[in-house]
C-alpha positions as CSV (number, residue, x, y, z in Angstrom):
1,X,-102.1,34.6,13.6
2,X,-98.9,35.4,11.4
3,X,-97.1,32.2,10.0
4,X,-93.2,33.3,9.1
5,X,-90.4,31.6,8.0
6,X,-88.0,32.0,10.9
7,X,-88.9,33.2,14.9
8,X,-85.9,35.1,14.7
9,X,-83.6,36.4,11.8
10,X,-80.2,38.1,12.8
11,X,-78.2,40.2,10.5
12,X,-74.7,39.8,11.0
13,X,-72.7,37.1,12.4
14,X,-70.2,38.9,14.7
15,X,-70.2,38.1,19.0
16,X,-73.4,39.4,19.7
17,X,-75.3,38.3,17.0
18,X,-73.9,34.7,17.5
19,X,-74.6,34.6,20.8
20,X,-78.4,35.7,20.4
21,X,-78.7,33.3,17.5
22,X,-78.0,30.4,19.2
23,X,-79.0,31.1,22.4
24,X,-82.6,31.6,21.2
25,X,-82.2,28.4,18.5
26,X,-81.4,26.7,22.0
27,X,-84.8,27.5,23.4
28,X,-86.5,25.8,20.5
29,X,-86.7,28.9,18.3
30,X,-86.2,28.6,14.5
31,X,-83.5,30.8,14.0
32,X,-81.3,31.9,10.6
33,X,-78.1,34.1,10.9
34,X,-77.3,35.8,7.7
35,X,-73.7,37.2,7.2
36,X,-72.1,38.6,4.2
37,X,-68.6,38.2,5.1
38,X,-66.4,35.4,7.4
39,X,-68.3,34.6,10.5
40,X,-67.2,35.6,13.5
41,X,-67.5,39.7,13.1
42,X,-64.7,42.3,13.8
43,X,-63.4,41.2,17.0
44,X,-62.4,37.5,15.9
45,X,-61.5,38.3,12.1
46,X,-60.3,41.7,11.5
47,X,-60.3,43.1,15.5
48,X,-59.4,41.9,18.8
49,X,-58.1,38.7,18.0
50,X,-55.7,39.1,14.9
51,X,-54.1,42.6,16.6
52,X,-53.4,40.9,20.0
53,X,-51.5,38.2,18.1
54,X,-50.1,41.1,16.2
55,X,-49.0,42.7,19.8
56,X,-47.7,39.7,21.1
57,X,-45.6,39.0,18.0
58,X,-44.1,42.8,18.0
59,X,-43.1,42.7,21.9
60,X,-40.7,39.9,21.3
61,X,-38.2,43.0,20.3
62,X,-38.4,44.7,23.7
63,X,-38.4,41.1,25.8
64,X,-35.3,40.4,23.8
65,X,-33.5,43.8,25.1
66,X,-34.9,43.2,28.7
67,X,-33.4,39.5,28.9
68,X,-29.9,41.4,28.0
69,X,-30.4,43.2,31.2
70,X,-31.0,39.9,32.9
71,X,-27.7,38.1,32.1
72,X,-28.8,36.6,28.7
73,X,-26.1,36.9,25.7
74,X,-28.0,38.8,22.8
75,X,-28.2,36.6,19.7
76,X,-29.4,37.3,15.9
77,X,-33.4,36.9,15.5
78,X,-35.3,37.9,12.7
79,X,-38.8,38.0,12.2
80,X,-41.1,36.5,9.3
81,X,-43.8,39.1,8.3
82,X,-45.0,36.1,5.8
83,X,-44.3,33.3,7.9
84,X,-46.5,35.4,11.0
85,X,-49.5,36.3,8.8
86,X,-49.9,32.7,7.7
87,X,-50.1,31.4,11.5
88,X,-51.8,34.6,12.0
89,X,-54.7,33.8,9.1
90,X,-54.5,29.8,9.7
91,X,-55.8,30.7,14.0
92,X,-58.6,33.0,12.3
93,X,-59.5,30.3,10.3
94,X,-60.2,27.9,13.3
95,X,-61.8,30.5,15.4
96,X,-64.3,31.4,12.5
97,X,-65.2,27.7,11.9
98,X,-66.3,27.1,15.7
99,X,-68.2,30.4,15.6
100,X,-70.4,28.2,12.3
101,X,-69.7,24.8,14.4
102,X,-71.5,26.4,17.9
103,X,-74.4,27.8,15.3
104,X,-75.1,24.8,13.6
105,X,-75.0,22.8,16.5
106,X,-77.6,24.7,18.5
107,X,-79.8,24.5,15.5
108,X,-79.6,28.0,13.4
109,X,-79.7,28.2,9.9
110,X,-76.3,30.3,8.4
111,X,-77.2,32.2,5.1
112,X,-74.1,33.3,3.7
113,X,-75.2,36.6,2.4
114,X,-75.7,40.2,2.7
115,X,-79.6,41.0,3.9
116,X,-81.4,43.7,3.7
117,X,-85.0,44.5,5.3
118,X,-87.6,45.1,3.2
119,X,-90.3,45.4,5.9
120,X,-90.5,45.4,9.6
121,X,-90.8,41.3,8.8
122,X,-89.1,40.7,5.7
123,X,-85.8,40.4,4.7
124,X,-84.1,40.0,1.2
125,X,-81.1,37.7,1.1
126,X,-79.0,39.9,-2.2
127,X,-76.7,37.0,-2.6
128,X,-79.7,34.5,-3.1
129,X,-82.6,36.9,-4.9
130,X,-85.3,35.7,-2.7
131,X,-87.0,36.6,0.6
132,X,-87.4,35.1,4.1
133,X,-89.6,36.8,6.8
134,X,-89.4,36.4,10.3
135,X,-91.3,37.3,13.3
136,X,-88.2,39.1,15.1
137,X,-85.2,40.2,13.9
138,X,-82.0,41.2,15.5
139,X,-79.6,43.4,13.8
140,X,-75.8,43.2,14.4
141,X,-73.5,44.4,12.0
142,X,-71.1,46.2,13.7
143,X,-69.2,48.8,12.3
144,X,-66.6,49.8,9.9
145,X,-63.6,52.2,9.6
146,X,-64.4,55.8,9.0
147,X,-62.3,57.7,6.3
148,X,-62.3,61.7,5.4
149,X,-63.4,60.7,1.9
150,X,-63.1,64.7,0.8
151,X,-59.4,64.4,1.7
152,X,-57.0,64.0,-1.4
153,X,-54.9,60.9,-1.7
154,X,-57.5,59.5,1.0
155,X,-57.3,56.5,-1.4
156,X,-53.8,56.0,-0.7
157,X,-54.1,54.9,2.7
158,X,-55.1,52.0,4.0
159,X,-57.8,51.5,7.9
160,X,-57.4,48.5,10.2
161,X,-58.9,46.2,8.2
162,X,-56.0,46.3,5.3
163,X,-52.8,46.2,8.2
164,X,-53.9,42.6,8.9
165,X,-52.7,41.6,5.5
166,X,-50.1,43.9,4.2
167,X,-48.0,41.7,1.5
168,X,-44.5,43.2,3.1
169,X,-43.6,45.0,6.3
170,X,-43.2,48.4,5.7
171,X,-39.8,50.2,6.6
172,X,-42.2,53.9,7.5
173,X,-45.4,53.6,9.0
174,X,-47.7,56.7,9.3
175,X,-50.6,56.3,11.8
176,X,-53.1,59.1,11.4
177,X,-55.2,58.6,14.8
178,X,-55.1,59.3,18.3
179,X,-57.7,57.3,19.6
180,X,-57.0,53.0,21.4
181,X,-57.0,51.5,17.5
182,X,-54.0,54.1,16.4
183,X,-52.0,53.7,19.8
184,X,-52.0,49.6,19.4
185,X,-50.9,50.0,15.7
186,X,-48.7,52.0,16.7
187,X,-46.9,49.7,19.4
188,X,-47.3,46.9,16.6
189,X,-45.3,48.9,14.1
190,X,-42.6,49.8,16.4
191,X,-42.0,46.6,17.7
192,X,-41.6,45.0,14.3
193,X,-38.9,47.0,13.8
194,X,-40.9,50.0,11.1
195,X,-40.0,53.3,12.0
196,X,-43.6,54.6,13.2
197,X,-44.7,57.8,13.7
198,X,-48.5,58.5,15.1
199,X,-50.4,61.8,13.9
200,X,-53.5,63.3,15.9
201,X,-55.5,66.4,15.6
202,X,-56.2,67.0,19.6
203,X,-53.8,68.0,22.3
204,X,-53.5,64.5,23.4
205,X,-53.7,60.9,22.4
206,X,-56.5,58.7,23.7
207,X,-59.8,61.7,23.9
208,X,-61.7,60.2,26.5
209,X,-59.7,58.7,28.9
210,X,-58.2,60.2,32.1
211,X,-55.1,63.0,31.7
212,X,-52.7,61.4,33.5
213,X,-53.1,58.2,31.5
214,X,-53.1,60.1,28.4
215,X,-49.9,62.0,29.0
216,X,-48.2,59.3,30.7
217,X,-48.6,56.8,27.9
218,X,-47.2,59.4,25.1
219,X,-44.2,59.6,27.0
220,X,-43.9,56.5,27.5
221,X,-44.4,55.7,23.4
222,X,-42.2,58.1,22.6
223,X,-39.3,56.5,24.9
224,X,-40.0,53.3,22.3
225,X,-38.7,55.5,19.8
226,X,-42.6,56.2,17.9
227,X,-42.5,59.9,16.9
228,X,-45.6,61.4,18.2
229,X,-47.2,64.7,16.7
230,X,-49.9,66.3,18.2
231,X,-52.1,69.1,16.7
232,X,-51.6,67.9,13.7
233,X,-53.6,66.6,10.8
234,X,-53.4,65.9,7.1
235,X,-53.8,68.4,4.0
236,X,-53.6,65.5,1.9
237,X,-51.5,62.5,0.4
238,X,-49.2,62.4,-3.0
239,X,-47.7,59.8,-4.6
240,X,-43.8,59.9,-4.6
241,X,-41.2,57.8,-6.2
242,X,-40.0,56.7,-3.1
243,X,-43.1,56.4,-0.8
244,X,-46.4,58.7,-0.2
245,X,-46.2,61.9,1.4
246,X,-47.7,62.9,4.0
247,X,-48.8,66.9,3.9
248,X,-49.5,68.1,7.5
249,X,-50.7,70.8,9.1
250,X,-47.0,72.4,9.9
251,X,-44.9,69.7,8.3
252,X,-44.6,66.9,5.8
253,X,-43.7,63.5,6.4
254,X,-42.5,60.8,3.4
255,X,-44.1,57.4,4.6
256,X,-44.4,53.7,2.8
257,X,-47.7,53.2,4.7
258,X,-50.3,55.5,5.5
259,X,-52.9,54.0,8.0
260,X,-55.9,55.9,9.2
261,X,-57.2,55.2,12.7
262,X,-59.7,57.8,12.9
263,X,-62.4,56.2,14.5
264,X,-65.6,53.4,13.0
265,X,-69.2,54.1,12.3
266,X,-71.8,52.2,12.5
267,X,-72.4,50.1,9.3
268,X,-76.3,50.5,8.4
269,X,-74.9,51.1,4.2
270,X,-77.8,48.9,2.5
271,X,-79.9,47.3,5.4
272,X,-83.2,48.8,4.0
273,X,-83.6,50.6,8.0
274,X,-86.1,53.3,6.3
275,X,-88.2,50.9,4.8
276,X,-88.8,49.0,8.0
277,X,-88.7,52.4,9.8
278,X,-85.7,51.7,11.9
279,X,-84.8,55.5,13.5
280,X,-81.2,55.8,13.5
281,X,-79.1,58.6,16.4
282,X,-77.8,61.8,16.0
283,X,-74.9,59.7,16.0
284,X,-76.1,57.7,12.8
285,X,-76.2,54.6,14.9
286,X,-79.2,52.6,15.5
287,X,-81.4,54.0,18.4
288,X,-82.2,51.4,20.7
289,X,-83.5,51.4,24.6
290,X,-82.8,49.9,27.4
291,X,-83.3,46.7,26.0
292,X,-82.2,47.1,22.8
293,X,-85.2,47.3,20.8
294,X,-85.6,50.1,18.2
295,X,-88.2,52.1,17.0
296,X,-89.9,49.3,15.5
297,X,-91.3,47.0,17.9
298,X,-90.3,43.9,16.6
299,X,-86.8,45.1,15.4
300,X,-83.7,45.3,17.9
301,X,-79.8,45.8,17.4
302,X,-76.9,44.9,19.4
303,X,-73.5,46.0,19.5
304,X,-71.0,48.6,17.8
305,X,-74.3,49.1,15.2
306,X,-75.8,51.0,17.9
307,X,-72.7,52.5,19.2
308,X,-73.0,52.2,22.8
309,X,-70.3,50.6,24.4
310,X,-67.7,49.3,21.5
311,X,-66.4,46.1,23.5
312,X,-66.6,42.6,21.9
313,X,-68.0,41.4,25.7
314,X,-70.4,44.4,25.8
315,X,-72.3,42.9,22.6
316,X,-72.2,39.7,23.6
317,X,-74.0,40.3,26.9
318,X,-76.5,43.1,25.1
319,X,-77.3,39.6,22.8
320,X,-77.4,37.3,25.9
321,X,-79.8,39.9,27.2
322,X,-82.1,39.8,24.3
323,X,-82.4,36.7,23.8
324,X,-83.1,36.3,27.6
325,X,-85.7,38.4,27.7
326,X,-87.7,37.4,24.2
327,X,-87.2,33.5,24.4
328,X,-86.8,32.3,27.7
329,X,-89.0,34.8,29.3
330,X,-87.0,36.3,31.8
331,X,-86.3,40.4,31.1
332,X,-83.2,41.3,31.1
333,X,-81.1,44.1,30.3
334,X,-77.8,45.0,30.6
335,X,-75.9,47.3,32.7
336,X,-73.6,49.5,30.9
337,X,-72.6,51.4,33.9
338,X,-68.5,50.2,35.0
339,X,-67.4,48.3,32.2
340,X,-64.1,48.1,32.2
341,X,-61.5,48.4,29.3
342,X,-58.4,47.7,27.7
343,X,-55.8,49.1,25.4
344,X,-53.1,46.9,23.9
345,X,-50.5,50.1,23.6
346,X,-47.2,49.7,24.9
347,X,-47.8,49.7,27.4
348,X,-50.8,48.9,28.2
349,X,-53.9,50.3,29.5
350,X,-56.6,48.5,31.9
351,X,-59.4,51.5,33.0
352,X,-62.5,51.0,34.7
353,X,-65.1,53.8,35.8
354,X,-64.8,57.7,35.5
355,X,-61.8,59.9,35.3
356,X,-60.7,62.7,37.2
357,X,-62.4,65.2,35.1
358,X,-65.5,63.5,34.9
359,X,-65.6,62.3,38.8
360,X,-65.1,66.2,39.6
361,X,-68.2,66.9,37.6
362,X,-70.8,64.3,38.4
363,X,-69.3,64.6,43.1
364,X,-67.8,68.1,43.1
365,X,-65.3,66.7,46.0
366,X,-63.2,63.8,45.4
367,X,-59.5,62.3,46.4
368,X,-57.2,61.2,43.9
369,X,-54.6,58.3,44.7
370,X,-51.8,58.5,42.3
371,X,-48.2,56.5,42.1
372,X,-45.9,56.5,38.9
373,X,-43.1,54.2,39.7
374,X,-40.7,51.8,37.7
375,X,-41.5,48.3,38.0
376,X,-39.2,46.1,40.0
377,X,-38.6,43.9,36.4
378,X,-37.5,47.4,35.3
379,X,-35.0,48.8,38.0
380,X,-32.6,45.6,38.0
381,X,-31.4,46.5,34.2
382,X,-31.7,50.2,35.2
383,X,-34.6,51.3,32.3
384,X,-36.5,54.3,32.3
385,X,-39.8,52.9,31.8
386,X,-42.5,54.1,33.8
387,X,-46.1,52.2,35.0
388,X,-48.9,54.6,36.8
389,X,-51.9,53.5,39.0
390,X,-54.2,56.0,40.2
391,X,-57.6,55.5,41.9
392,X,-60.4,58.2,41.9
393,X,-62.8,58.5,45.1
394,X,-65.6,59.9,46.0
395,X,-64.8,62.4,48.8
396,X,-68.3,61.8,50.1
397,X,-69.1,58.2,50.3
398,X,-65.4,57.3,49.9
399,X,-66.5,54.6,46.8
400,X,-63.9,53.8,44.2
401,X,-65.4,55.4,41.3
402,X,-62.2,54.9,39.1
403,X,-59.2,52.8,38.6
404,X,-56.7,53.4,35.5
405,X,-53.5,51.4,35.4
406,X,-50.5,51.7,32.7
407,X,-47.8,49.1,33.1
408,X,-47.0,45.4,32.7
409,X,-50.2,43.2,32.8
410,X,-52.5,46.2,32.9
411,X,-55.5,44.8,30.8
412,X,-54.9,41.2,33.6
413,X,-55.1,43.4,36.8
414,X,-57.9,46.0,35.9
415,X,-60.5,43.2,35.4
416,X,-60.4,42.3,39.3
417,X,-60.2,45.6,40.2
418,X,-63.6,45.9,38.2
419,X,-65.3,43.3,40.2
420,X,-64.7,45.2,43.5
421,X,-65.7,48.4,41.7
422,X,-69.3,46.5,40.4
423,X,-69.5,46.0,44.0
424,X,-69.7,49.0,45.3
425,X,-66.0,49.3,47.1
426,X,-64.6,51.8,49.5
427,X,-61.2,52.8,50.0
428,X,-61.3,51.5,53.0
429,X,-62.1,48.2,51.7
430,X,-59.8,48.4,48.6
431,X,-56.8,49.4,51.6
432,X,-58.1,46.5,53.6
433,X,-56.8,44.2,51.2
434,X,-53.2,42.9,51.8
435,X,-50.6,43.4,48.8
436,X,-49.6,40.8,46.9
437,X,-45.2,41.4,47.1
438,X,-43.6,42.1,45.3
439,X,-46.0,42.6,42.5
440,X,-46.6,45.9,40.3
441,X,-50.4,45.2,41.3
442,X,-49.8,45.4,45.2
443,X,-49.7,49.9,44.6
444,X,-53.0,50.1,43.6
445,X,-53.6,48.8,47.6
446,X,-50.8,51.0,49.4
447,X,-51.7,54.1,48.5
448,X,-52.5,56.0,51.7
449,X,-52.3,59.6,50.6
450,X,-54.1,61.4,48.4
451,X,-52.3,63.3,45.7
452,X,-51.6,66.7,45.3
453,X,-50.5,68.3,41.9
454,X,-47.4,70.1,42.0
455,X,-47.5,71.9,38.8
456,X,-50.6,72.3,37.2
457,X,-50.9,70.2,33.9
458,X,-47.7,68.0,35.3
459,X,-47.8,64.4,36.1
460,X,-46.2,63.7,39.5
């Protein structure tokens, strides 16, 4: 029988990597984790974590206006770009050292370098010039901001990754990027006070998610004051005395900051996959099954490296689930099917199962529940902001097979309307539910009728 160094080796340190490391180091395993960067992977260092403080911090600007509405005098504030990116980096800090703290304490080794395979059992740590080998190994590095390296000036812009740590605020903000990463910067930018304008190629912001939500967010953006132009891309970036312009397909537009939101790939640069004989997708992403073991049978990858479901919680069940089933005996694997999802625009965006489009595909005959209303917070001060709820249904069996909400405390409400959806919930059951009043929530349960479009390509 084989003798190796470790029963398991994980590449990367990120959610699900952690969580397979030390729940298999739990069962007794001897487990190492190697990671060539802060612990803790995109979600708590340069992800999830770092731009939701960054939202919070840039919706203090649109509180401020709403209190006026409520009877509170308006008084000078300022904000402290310096002053919030220390706080910002000292909370990152603490969260990365738990991540090592929970690791160490269940028992796995952390090798602070970059690893690379150099077998289907062997794996070189760069940093230290010497191998380990392992009888498993668990792959989890995530993925990285894509750039269109051919475009010129590319290396004038700055991804995701770079925003968290700009040494000033900039007065003019382009965002190339329609997808959730450019709409959050976006609301960031904006709130902070930077005159922000959002660039995207396609018809619509957000590819992927329903219509409705898609058009009623943009208008919603743009009533923030963030310029949005669709249809649009980039010819390239120049270098000005007075900032870096932007040449677009139809215009140009003179910027201090150019970020580019266009999407992440899957980061497999320099893990030694072909030696091992790791197949990757069409997708370059690792090609894993249903239990998230690759083409090599003692290989398997979790998370955004195999580009399944991109969610922080998504990985770390996929690395529960693996460590379930190959240490504590008990197979497991993980349902992908109505995950539910957030986007930290403004404002914000909680979704759960299929859109219109795609509900009229996979039952032919469904109903659609729609209501675009202004919130009761909203109507005392007289705005003109806007929240939607809409419900998809399957004609046939009358099951909730989508939920999208847009409005105050979106991301809150659409992760109990997910439960009910996991379950299996009718309309009838959903309306059996009494409202909660007065609460922008108690729509999604009053809705009655199904709705008819008026115009086509109109939101109601």
């Amino acid at each position: 029988m084989a003798s190796y160094d470790y029963d398991l080796f994980v590449i990367g340190a990120g959610s699900g990597g952690v969580r397979a490391a030390r729940l298999a180091a739990m069962s007794g395993a001897r487990v190492a984790v190697a990671e060539e960067d802060r612990v803790g992977g995109t979600c708590v260092i340069r992800g999830c974590v770092p731009k939701k403080f960054m939202v919070y911090a840039s919706e203090f600007a649109h509180h401020f206006k709403t209190a006026e509405g409520f009877g509170w005098s308006p008084a000078a504030s300022t904000f402290d770009w310096p002053e919030f990116l220390a706080a910002k980096d000292r909370e990152i800090a603490r969260l990365s050292g738990i991540y090592v703290t929970n690791l160490r304490n269940a028992g796995a080794d952390l090798i602070h370098s970059k690893a690379r395979l150099v077998d289907a059992h062997t794996v070189e740590l760069v940093a230290h010039g010497r191998t380990v080998t392992a009888e498993k190994i668990l792959i989890a590095t995530g993925g990285r901001p894509w750039l269109p390296k051919a475009l010129p000036g590319v290396e004038l812009a700055i991804t995701s990754d770079e925003a968290f740590h700009l040494p000033e605020l900039p007065k003019r903000i382009l965002i190339a990027g329609g997808g959730y990463i450019g709409v959050e910067f976006a609301g960031i930018f904006n709130g902070l006070g930077v005159e922000t304008t959002l660039v995207y190629r396609g018809p619509n912001i957000l590819r992927g998610f329903d219509d409705h939500v898609r058009a009623h967010l943009a208008e919603e953006m743009e009533k923030r004051g963030i310029k949005v132009i669709l249809g649009c891309q980039h010819k390239s970036i120049e270098k000005t005395p007075t900032g870096l312009l932007n040449r677009l397909t139809g215009s140009d537009v003179e910027t201090d900051v150019v970020l580019f939101a266009l999407g992440r790939e899957p980061y497999v640069d320099g893990l030694g996959l072909e030696k091992a004989g790791v197949k990757l997708d069409e997708n370059g992403a690792i090609a894993v099954d249903d239990y998230s073991r690759t083409s090599v049978e003692n290989i398997w990858a979790v998370g955004d490296v195999t580009g399944r479901i991109n969610l922080t919680p998504v990985a770390i069940r996929e690395g529960a689930a693996f460590a379930e089933t190959e240490f504590y005996g008990r197979p497991t694997r993980f349902d992908h099917e109505m995950v539910a999802s957030a986007v930290f625009s403004q404002p914000p965006i909680g979704s759960v199962g299929m859109t219109e489009a795609d509900a009229r595909h996979a039952y032919g005959k469904i109903d659609v529940y729609l209501s675009r209303f202004r919130p009761m917070k909203v109507t005392f001060y007289g705005g003109d902001e806007r929240a939607l709820i809409k419900l998809v249904v399957d004609k046939a069996t009358q099951k909730v097979v989508g939920c999208h909400v847009v409005g105050p405390d979106a991301p809150e409400i659409i992760q109990m309307a997910a439960i009910a959806m996991k379950m299996g919930v009718t309309k009838q059951q959903w309306d059996s539910t009494c409202a909660v009043h007065p609460t922008l929530a108690e729509e999604l349960v009053t809705m009655r009728e199904p709705y008819v479009p008026q115009e086509l390509g109109r939101v109601a």
